[in-house]
N, C-alpha and C positions, 0 to 999 in steps of 0.2 A: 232833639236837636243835638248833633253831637260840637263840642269846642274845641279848639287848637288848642295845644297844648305843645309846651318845647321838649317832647318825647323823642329820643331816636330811634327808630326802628328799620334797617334795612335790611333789603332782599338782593341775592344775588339777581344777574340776569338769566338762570336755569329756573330759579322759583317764582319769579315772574314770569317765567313763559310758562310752568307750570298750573300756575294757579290763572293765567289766563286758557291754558285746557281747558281746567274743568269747569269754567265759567260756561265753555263754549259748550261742553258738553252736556250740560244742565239746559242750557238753552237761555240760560237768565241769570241773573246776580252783578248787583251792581257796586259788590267791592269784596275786599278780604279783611276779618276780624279775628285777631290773636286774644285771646283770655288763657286762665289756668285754673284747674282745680284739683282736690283735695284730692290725691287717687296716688295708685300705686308703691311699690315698695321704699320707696326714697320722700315722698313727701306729697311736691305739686306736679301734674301733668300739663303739658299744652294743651291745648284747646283749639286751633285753625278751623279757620270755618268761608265760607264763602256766604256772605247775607244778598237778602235781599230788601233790606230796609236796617236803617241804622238804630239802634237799641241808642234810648234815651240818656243813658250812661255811656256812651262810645265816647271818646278821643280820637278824633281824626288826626293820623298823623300825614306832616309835611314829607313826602319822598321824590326823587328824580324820576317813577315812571309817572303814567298816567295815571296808573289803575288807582282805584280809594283804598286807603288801609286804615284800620279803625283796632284800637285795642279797647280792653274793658277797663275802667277808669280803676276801678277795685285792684286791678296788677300794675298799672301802668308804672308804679316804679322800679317795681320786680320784673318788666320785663326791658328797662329801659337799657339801649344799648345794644339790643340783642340782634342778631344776623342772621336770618333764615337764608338758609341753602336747600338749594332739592340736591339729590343724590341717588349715583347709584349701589347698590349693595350686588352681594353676589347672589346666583339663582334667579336673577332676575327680578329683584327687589329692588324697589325704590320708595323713598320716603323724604319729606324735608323734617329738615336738621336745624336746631338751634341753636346758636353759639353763643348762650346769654354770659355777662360777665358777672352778673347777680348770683349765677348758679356756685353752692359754693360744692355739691357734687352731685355724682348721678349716679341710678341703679344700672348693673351690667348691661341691662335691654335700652338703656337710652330713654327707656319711655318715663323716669320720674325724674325729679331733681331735689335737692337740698338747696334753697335759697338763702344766702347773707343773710345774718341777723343787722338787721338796720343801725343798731343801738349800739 
């Protein structure tokens, strides 16, 4: 059962429409879940996921769409605040983007980050 918690987490309206795709496209999922882990050159990576059942650790967070958005309780403060945007890149690439304020930096590819030290 996941709990409310006074997390911010929002999404532009591209990554809502985004992550409402691939809902569709899946055929199923009844929300979106952000975590992070231990990976690549700078530290922690994102983790975005579409579930289909809420992990008993989940924080449902309060937002203006409809859709459920649920973080992992284990980051929620390391991701609190953060802004996902989709985007486009060039070549025809796209990907969403996280505009955390926690992050204190990140590896050239975007895909790790360096989190605040809390303390």
């Amino acid at each position: 059962m996941s709990t409310k918690k006074n997390i911010s987490i929002s999404l532009t309206p591209a990554a809502i429409q985004h992550i409402k795709d691939m809902i569709t496209r899946r055929g199923r999922g009844m929300g979106f879940r952000l975590s992070m882990k231990k990976y690549g050159c700078n530290g922690f990576g994102y983790v975005p996921d579409v579930i289909d059942e809420i992990n008993p650790s989940d924080i449902e967070i309060k937002t203006i769409t409809e859709m459920r958005v649920f973080v992992d309780a284990k980051f929620a403060d390391a991701l609190n605040g953060t802004i996902i945007d989709y985007v486009k890149k060039g070549l025809g690439q796209n990907q969403l983007l996280f505009n955390n304020p926690n992050a204190e930096g990140e590896c050239g590819c975007g895909e790790s980050v360096n989190l605040k030290d809390p303390g």
